[in-house]
LUMKOL-420035 format. One record per residue (C-alpha): residue number from 1; residue in one letter; x, y, z. Coordinates in nm, 4 decimals. Layout:
BEGIN
<site i="NUM" aa="A" X="X" Y="Y" Z="Z"/>
...
***
This chain:
BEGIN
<site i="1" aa="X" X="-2.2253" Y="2.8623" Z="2.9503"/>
<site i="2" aa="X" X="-2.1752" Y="3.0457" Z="2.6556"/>
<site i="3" aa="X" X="-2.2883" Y="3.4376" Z="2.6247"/>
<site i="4" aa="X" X="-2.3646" Y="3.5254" Z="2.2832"/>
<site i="5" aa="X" X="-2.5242" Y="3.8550" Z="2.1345"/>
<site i="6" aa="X" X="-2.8108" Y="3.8668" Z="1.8440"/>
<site i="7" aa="X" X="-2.7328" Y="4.1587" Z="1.5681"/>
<site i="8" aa="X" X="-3.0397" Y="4.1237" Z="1.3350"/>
<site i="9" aa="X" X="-3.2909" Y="4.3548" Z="1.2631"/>
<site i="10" aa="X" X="-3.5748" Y="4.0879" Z="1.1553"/>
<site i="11" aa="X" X="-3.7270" Y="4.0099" Z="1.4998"/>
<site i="12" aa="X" X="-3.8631" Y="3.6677" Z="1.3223"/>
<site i="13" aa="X" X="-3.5335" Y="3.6061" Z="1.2384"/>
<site i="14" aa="X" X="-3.3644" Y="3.6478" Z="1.6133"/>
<site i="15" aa="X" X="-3.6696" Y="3.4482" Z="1.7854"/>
<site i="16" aa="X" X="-3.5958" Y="3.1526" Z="1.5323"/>
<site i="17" aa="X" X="-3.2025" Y="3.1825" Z="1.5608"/>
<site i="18" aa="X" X="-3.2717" Y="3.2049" Z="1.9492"/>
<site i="19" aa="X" X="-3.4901" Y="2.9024" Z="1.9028"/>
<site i="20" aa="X" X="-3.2441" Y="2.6944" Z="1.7352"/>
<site i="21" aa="X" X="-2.9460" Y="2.7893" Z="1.9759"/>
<site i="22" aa="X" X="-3.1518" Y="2.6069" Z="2.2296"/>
<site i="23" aa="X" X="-3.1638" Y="2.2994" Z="2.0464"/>
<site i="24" aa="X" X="-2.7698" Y="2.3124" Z="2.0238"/>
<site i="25" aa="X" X="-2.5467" Y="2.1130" Z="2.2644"/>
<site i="26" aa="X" X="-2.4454" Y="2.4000" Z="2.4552"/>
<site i="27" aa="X" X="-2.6239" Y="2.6001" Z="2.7662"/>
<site i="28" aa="X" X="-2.6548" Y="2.9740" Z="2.5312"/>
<site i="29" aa="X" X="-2.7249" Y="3.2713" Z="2.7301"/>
<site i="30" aa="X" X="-2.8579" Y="3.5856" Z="2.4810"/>
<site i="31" aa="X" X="-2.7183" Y="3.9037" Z="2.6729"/>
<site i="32" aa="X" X="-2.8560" Y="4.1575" Z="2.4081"/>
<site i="33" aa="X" X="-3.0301" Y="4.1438" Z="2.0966"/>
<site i="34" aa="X" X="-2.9672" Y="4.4560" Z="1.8535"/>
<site i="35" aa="X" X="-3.1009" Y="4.5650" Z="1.5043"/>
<site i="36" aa="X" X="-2.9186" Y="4.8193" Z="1.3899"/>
<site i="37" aa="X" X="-2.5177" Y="4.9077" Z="1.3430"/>
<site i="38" aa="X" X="-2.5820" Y="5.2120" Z="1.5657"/>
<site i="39" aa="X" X="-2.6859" Y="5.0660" Z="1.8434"/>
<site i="40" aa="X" X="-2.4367" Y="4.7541" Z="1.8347"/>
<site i="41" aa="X" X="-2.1564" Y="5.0362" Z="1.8253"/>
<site i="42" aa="X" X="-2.3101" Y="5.1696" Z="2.1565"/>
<site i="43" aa="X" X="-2.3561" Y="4.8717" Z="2.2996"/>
<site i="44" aa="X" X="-2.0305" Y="4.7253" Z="2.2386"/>
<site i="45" aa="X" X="-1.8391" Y="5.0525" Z="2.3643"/>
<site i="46" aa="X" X="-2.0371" Y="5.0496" Z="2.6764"/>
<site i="47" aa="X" X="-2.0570" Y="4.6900" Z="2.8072"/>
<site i="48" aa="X" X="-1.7872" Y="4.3557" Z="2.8087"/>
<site i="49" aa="X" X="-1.8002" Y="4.1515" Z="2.5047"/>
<site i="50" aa="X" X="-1.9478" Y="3.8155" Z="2.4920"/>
<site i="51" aa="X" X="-1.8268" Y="3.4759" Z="2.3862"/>
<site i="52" aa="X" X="-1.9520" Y="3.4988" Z="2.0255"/>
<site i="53" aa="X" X="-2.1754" Y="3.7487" Z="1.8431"/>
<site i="54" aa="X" X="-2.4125" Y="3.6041" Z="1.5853"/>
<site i="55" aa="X" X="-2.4706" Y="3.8587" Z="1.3042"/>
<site i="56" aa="X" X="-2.6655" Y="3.9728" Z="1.0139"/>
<site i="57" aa="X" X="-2.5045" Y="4.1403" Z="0.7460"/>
<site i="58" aa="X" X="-2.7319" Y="4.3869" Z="0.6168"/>
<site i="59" aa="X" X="-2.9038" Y="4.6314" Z="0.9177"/>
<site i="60" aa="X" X="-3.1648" Y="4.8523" Z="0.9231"/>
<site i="61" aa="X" X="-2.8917" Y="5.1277" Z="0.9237"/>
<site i="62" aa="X" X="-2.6757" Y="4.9973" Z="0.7074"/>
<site i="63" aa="X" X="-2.3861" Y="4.6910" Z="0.6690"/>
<site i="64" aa="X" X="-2.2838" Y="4.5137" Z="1.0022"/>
<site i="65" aa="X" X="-1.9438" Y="4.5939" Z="0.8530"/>
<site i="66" aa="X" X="-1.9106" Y="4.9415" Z="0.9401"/>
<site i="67" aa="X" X="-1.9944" Y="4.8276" Z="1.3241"/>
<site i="68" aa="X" X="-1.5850" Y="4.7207" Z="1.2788"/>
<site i="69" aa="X" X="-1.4919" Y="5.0445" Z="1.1662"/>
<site i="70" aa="X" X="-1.6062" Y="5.1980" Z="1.5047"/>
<site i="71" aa="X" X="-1.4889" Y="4.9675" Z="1.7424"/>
<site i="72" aa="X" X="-1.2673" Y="4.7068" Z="1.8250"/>
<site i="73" aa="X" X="-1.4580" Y="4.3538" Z="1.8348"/>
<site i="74" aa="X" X="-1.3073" Y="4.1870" Z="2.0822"/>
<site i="75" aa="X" X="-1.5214" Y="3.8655" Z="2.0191"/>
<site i="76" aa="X" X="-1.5474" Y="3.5665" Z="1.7394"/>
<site i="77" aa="X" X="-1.8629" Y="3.6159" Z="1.4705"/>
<site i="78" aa="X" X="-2.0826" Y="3.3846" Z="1.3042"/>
<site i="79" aa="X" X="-2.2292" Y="3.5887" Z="1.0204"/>
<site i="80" aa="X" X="-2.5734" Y="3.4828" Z="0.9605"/>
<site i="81" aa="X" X="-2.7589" Y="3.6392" Z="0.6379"/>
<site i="82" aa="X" X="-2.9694" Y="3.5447" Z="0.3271"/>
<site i="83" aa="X" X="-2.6648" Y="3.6113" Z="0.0639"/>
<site i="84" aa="X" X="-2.3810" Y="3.4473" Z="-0.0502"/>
<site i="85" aa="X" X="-2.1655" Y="3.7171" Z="-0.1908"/>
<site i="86" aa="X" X="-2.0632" Y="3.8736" Z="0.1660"/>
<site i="87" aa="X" X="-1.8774" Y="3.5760" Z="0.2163"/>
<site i="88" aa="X" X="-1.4926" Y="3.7401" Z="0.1786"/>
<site i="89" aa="X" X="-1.5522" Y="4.0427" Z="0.3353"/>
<site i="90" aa="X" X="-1.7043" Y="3.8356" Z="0.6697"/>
<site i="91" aa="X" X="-1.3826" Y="3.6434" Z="0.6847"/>
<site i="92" aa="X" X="-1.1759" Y="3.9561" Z="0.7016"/>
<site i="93" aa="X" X="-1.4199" Y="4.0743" Z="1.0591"/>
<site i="94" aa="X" X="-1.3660" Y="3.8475" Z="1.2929"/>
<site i="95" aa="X" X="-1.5518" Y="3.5341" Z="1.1265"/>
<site i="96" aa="X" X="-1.5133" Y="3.1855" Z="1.2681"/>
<site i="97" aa="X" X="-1.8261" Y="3.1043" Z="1.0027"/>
<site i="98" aa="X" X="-2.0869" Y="3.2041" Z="0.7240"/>
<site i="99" aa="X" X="-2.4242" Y="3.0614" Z="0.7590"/>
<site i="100" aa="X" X="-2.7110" Y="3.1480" Z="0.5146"/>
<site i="101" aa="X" X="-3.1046" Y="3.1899" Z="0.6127"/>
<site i="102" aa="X" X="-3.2633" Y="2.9726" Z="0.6803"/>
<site i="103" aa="X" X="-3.1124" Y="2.8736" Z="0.9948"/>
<site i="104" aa="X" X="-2.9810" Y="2.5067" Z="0.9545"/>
<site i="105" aa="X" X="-2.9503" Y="2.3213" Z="1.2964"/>
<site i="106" aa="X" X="-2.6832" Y="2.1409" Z="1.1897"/>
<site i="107" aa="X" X="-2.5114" Y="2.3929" Z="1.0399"/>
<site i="108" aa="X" X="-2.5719" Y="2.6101" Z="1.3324"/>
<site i="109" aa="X" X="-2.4008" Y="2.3084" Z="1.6028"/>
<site i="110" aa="X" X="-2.1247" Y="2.2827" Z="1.3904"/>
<site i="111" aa="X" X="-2.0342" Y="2.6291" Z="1.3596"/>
<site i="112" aa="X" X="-2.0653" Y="2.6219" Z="1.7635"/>
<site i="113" aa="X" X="-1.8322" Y="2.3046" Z="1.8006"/>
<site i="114" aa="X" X="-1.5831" Y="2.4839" Z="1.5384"/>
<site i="115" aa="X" X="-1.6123" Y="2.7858" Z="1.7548"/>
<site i="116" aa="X" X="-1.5453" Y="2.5366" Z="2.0869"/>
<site i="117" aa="X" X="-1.2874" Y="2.3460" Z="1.8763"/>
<site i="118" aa="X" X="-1.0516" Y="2.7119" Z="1.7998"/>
<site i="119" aa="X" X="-1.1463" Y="2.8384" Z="2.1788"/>
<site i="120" aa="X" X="-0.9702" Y="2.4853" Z="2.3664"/>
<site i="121" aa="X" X="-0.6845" Y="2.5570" Z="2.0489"/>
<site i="122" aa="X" X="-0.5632" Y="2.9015" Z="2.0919"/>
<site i="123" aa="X" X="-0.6520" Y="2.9474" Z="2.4516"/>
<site i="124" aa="X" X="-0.3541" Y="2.8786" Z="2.6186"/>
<site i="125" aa="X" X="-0.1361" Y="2.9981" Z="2.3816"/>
<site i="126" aa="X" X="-0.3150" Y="3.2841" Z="2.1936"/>
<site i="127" aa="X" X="-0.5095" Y="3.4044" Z="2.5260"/>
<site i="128" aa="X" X="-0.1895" Y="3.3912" Z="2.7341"/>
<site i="129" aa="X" X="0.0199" Y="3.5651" Z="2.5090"/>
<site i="130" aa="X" X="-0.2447" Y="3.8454" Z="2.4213"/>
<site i="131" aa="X" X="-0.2876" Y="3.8895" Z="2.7892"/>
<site i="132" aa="X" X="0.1114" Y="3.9624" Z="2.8128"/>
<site i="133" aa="X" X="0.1510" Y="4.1998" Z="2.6239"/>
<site i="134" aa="X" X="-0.1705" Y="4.3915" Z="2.6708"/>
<site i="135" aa="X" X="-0.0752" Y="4.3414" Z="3.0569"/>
<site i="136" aa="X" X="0.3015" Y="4.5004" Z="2.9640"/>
<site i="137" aa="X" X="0.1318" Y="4.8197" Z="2.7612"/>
<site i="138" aa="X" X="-0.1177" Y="4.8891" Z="3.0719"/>
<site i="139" aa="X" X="0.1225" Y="4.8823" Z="3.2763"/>
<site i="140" aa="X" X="0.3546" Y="5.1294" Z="3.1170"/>
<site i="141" aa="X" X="0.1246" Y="5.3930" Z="3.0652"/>
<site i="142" aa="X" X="0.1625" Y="5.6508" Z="3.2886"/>
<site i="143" aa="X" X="-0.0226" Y="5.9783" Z="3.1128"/>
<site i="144" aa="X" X="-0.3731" Y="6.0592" Z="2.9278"/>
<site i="145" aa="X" X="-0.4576" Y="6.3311" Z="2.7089"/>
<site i="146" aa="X" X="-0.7688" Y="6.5467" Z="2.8434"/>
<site i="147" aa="X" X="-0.9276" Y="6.8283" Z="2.7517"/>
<site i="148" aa="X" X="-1.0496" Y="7.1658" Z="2.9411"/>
<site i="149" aa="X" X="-1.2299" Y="7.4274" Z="2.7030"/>
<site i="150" aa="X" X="-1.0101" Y="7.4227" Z="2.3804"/>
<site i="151" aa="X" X="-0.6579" Y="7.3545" Z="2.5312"/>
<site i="152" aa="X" X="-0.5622" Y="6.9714" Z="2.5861"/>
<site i="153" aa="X" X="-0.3191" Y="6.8588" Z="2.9056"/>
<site i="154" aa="X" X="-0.1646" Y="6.5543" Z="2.9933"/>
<site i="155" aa="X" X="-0.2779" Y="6.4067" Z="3.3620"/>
<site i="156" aa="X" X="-0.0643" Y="6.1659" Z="3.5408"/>
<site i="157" aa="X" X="-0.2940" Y="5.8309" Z="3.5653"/>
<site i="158" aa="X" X="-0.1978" Y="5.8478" Z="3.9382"/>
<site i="159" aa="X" X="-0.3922" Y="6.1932" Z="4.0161"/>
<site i="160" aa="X" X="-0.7331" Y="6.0220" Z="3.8305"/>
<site i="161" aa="X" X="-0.9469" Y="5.9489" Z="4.0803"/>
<site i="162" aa="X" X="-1.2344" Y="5.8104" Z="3.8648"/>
<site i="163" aa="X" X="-1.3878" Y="5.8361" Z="3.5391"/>
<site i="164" aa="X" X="-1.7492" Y="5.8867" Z="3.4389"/>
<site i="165" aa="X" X="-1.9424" Y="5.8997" Z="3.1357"/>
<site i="166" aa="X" X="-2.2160" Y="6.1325" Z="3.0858"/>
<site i="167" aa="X" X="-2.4269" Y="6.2543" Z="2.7914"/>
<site i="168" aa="X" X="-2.2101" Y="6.0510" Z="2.5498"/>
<site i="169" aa="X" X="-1.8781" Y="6.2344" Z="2.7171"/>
<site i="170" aa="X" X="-1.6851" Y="6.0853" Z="2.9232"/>
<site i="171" aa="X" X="-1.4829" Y="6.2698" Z="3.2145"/>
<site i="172" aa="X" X="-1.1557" Y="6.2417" Z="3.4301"/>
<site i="173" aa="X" X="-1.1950" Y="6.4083" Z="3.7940"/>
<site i="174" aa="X" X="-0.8489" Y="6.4128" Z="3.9802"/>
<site i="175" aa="X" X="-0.7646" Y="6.3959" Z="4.3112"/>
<site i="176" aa="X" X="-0.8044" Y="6.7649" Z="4.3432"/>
<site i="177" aa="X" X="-1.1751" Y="6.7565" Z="4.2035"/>
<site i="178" aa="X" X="-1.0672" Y="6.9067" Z="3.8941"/>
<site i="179" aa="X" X="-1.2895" Y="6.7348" Z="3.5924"/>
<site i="180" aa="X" X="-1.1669" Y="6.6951" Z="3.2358"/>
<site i="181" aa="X" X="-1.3039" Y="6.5536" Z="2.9021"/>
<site i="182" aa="X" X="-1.1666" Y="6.2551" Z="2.7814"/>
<site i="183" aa="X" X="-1.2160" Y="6.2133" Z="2.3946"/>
<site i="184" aa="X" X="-1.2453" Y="5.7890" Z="2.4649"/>
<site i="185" aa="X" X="-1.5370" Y="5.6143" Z="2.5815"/>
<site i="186" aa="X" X="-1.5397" Y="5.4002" Z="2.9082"/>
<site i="187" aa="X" X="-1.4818" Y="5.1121" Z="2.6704"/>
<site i="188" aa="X" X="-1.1613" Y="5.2326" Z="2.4998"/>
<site i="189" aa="X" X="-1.0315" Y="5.3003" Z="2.8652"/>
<site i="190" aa="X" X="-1.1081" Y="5.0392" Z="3.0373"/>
<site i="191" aa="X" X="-0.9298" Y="4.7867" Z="2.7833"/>
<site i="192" aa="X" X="-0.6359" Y="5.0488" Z="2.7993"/>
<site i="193" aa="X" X="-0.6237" Y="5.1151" Z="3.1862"/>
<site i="194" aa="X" X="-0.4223" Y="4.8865" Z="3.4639"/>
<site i="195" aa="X" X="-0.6807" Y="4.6498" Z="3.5436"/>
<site i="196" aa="X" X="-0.4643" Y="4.6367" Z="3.9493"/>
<site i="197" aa="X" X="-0.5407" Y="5.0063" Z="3.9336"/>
<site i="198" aa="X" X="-0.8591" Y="5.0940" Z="3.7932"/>
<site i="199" aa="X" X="-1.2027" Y="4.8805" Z="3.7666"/>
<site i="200" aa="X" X="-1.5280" Y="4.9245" Z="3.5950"/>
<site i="201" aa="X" X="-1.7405" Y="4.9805" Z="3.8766"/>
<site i="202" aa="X" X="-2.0552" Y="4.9615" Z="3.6585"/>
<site i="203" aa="X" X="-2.1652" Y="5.1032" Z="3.2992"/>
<site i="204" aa="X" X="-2.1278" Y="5.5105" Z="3.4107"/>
<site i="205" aa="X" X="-1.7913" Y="5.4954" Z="3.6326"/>
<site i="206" aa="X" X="-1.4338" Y="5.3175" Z="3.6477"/>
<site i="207" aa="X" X="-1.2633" Y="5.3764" Z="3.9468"/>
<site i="208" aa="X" X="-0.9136" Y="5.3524" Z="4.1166"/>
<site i="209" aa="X" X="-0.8387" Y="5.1865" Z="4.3524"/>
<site i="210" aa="X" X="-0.6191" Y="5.4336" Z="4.5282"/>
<site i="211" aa="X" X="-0.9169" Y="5.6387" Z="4.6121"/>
<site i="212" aa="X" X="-1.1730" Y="5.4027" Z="4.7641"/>
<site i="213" aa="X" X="-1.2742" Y="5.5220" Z="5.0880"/>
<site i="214" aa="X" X="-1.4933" Y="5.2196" Z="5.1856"/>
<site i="215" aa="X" X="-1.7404" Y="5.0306" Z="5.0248"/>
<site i="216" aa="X" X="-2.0672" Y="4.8601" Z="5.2468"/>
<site i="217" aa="X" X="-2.3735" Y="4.5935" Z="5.1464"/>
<site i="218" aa="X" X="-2.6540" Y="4.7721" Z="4.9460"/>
<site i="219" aa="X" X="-2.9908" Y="4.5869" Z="4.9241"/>
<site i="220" aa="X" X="-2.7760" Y="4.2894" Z="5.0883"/>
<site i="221" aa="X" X="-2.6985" Y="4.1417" Z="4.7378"/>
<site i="222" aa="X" X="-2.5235" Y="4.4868" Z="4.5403"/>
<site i="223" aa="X" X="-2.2341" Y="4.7261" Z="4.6886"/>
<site i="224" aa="X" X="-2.2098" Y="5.0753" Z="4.7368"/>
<site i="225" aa="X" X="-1.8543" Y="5.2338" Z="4.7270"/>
<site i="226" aa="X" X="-1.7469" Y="5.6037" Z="4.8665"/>
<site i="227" aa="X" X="-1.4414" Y="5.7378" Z="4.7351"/>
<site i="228" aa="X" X="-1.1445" Y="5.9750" Z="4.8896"/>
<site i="229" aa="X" X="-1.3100" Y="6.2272" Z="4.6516"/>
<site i="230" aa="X" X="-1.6508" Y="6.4231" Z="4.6378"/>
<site i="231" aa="X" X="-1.8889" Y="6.2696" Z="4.4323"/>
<site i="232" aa="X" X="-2.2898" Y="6.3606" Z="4.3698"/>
<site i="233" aa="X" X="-2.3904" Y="5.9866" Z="4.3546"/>
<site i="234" aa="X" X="-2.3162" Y="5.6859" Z="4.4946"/>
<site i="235" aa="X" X="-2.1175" Y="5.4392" Z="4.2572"/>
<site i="236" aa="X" X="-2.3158" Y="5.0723" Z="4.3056"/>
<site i="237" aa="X" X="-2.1768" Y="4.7217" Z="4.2673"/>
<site i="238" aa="X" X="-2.4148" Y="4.5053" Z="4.0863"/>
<site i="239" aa="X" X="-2.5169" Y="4.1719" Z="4.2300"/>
<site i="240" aa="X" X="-2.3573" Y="4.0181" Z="3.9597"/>
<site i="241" aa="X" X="-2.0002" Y="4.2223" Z="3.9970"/>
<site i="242" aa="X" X="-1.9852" Y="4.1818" Z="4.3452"/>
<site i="243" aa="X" X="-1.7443" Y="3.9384" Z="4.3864"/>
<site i="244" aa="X" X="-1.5490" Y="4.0433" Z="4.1088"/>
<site i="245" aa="X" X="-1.5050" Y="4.3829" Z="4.2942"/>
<site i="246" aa="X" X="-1.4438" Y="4.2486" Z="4.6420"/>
<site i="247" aa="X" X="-1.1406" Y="4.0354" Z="4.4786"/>
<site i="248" aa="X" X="-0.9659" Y="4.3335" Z="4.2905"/>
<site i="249" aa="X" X="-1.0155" Y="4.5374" Z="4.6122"/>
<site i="250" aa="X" X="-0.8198" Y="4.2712" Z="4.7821"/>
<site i="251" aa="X" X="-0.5667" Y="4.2568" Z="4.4596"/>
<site i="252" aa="X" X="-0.6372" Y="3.8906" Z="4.4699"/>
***
């Protein structure tokens, strides 16, 4: 199955590229549709990033382009707009492929196989190798930068209990309670953190694993987990992260 997101702010043109992507040879899951480059920079700070994003150049809000400036894509794109003269600037964001309006199924499937064709190329080598070294640099890091008031400190990634985002801030509480701002968003820290060590719980809290206290069934399907420290709400599993959770709990 492949999970794709829709950036397009011409609804007629997202339920005819949706359309079409069911025609292709592939089972396509649509995760999120946005229309506008401030809302794909939220969105893509705040959740994982799918197989492939399908994109429009020009937004509501402005040029897709700037979405890059903001955040780091972690995803192929297949830019999908009604001119021509984008066409170098696409290939320097993340572009597998350039289609113009109207959608073109064959166009479309081939841009999908191409996409399939550099996936089952680079995987093991590319995917391994990435994973390496972004493994080695998690690993290593030992320290974040906070901030209390106006004065920044440095908090040993040991003593962080959880983090938690919260009127577009996000926060560090320690071991001791003691809550700090964090000038990253869950995003940023999550693709920095140990993966062993800390996990993204769900889209307001990543947690360590040092300090779970227990976790239980919720609703028989989702999980609730209690940490070591006090906390005013209860941090819950989605259905769909469940057994992700349960196997980095058991560091499998």
């Amino acid at each position: 199955m492949l999970k794709v997101i829709i950036i397009e702010d011409e609804r007629t043109a997202v339920d005819n590229l949706i359309y079409h992507l069911s025609l292709t040879n592939e089972i396509v899951t649509v995760i999120a549709t946005l229309d506008s480059v401030e809302d794909s920079i939220n969105w893509l700070n705040s959740n994982n990033h799918p197989d492939l994003i399908f994109m429009d150049v020009q937004l509501k809000d402005g040029l897709s382009f700037y979405i890059f400036d903001k955040v780091k894509v972690n995803a192929p794109v297949i830019f999908i707009t009604a001119f021509d003269n984008y066409l170098i600037q696409a290939f320097k964001h993340n572009s597998i492929d350039y289609l113009l309006k109207p959608i073109d199924q064959q166009g479309l499937q081939h841009a999908i196989d191409k996409y399939k064709d550099l996936q089952k190329h680079f995987f093991n080598n590319y995917n391994q190798l990435l994973q390496h070294f972004s493994s080695q640099e998690k690993n290593t890091k030992q320290r974040i930068v906070v901030k209390k008031g106006i004065e920044f400190h440095t908090v040993p990634l040991d003593q962080a209990a959880y983090f938690f985002t919260e009127h577009k801030l996000s926060f560090l509480v320690t071991n001791e309670n003691k809550k700090y701002i964090v000038e990253k968003t869950l995003k940023e820290l999550e693709d920095e953190l140990n993966p062993k060590k800390f996990y993204r719980a769900n889209r307001k809290f990543i947690i360590n694993i040092d300090f779970v206290k227990h976790y239980k069934p919720m609703d028989k399907i989702k999980l609730s987990v209690e940490l070591t420290v006090p906390i005013n709400e209860e941090i819950i599993i989605s259905q769909e992260s469940a057994a992700d959770f349960r196997k980095w709990i058991a560091n499998i």
